[in-house]
NULUMKE-674669 format. One record per residue (C-alpha): residue in three letters; residue number from 0; y, x, z. Coordinates in Angstrom, 3 decimals. Example, Ala and Ser with C-alpha at 12.3 -4.5 7.8 and 13.67 -1.06 7.14 Angstrom:
residues 2
REC    r    k         Y         X         Z
REC  ala    0    -4.500    12.300     7.800
REC  ser    1    -1.060    13.670     7.140
***
This chain:
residues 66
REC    r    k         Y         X         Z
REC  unk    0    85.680    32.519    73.480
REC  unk    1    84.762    29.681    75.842
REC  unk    2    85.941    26.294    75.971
REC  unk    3    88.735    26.509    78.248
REC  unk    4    90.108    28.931    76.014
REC  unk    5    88.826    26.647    72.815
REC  unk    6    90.709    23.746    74.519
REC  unk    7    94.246    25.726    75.296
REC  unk    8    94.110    26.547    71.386
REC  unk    9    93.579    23.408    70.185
REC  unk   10    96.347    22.167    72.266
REC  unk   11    98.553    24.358    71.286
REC  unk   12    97.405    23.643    67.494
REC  unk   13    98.169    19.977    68.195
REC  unk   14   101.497    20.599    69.642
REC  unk   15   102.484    23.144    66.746
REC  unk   16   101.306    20.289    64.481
REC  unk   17   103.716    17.765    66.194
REC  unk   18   106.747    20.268    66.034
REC  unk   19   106.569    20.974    62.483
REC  unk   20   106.651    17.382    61.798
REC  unk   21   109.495    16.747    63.572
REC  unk   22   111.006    19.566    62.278
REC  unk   23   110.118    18.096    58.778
REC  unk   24   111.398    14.921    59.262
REC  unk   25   114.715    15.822    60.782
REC  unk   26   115.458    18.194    57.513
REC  unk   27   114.754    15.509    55.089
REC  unk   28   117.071    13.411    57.150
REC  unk   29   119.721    16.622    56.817
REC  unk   30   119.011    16.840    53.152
REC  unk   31   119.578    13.084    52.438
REC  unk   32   122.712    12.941    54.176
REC  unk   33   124.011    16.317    52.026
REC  unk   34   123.032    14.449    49.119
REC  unk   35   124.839    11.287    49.950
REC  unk   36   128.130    13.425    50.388
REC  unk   37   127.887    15.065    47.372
REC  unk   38   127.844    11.563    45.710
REC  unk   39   131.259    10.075    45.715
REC  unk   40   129.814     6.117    45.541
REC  unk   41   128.100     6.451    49.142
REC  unk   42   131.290     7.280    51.032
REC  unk   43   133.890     6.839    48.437
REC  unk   44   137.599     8.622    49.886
REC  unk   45   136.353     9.295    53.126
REC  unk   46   134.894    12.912    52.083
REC  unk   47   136.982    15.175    50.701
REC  unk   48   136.317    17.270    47.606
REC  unk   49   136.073    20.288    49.483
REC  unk   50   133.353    18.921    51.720
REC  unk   51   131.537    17.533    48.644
REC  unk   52   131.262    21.155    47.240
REC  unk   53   129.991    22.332    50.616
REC  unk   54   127.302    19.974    51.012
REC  unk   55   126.205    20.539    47.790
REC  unk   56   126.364    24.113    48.310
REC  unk   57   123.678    24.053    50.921
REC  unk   58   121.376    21.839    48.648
REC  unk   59   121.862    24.338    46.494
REC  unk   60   121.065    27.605    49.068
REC  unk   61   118.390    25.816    50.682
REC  unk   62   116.653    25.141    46.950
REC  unk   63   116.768    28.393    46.617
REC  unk   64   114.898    29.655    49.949
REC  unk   65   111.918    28.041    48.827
***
Protein backbone atom coordinates (compact mmCIF):
# COMPACT_ATOMS: atom_id res chain seq x y z
CA UNK A 1 0.00 0.00 0.00
CA UNK A 2 1.50 3.43 -0.69
CA UNK A 3 0.58 6.66 0.56
CA UNK A 4 -1.78 7.83 -1.91
CA UNK A 5 -3.67 4.89 -1.21
CA UNK A 6 -2.84 5.37 2.81
CA UNK A 7 -4.20 8.95 2.36
CA UNK A 8 -7.66 8.00 0.32
CA UNK A 9 -8.28 5.55 3.43
CA UNK A 10 -7.77 7.76 5.97
CA UNK A 11 -10.04 10.14 4.33
CA UNK A 12 -12.52 8.06 3.92
CA UNK A 13 -12.02 6.90 7.74
CA UNK A 14 -12.42 10.58 8.67
CA UNK A 15 -15.47 11.10 6.67
CA UNK A 16 -17.11 7.71 7.96
CA UNK A 17 -16.18 9.11 11.40
CA UNK A 18 -18.08 12.43 10.70
CA UNK A 19 -21.24 10.54 9.32
CA UNK A 20 -21.74 8.35 12.16
CA UNK A 21 -21.72 11.27 14.37
CA UNK A 22 -24.16 12.98 12.72
CA UNK A 23 -26.05 10.12 12.40
CA UNK A 24 -25.71 9.79 16.27
CA UNK A 25 -26.68 13.00 17.10
CA UNK A 26 -29.72 13.31 14.91
CA UNK A 27 -31.18 9.88 16.64
CA UNK A 28 -30.75 11.13 20.08
CA UNK A 29 -32.53 14.20 18.90
CA UNK A 30 -35.40 11.55 17.40
CA UNK A 31 -35.36 9.68 20.64
CA UNK A 32 -35.81 12.79 22.88
CA UNK A 33 -38.57 14.09 21.00
CA UNK A 34 -40.44 10.33 21.21
CA UNK A 35 -39.88 10.60 24.75
CA UNK A 36 -41.31 14.03 25.20
CA UNK A 37 -44.60 12.75 23.42
CA UNK A 38 -45.00 9.95 25.38
CA UNK A 39 -45.03 12.35 28.42
CA UNK A 40 -48.29 14.14 28.64
CA UNK A 41 -46.65 17.40 30.76
CA UNK A 42 -44.35 18.43 27.66
CA UNK A 43 -47.20 18.94 25.19
CA UNK A 44 -50.19 18.56 27.34
CA UNK A 45 -53.68 18.10 24.78
CA UNK A 46 -51.93 18.73 21.77
CA UNK A 47 -50.90 14.86 21.26
CA UNK A 48 -53.34 12.53 21.19
CA UNK A 49 -53.37 9.23 23.07
CA UNK A 50 -52.99 7.32 20.09
CA UNK A 51 -49.83 9.14 19.08
CA UNK A 52 -48.51 8.80 22.66
CA UNK A 53 -48.72 4.93 22.31
CA UNK A 54 -46.94 5.17 18.97
CA UNK A 55 -44.08 7.08 20.03
CA UNK A 56 -43.61 5.03 22.77
CA UNK A 57 -43.90 2.09 20.68
CA UNK A 58 -40.79 2.91 18.75
CA UNK A 59 -38.80 3.59 22.06
CA UNK A 60 -39.82 0.50 22.78
CA UNK A 61 -38.78 -1.41 19.14
CA UNK A 62 -35.75 0.52 18.87
CA UNK A 63 -34.67 -0.73 22.70
CA UNK A 64 -35.05 -3.75 21.51
CA UNK A 65 -32.70 -3.69 18.25
CA UNK A 66 -29.87 -3.14 20.36
Amino acid sequence: MDDKERTALKEQIVWLGIRLEEQRHINKNMINFLKSLVHPEEFGHAVSQEVRQTAYALLINMNNDK
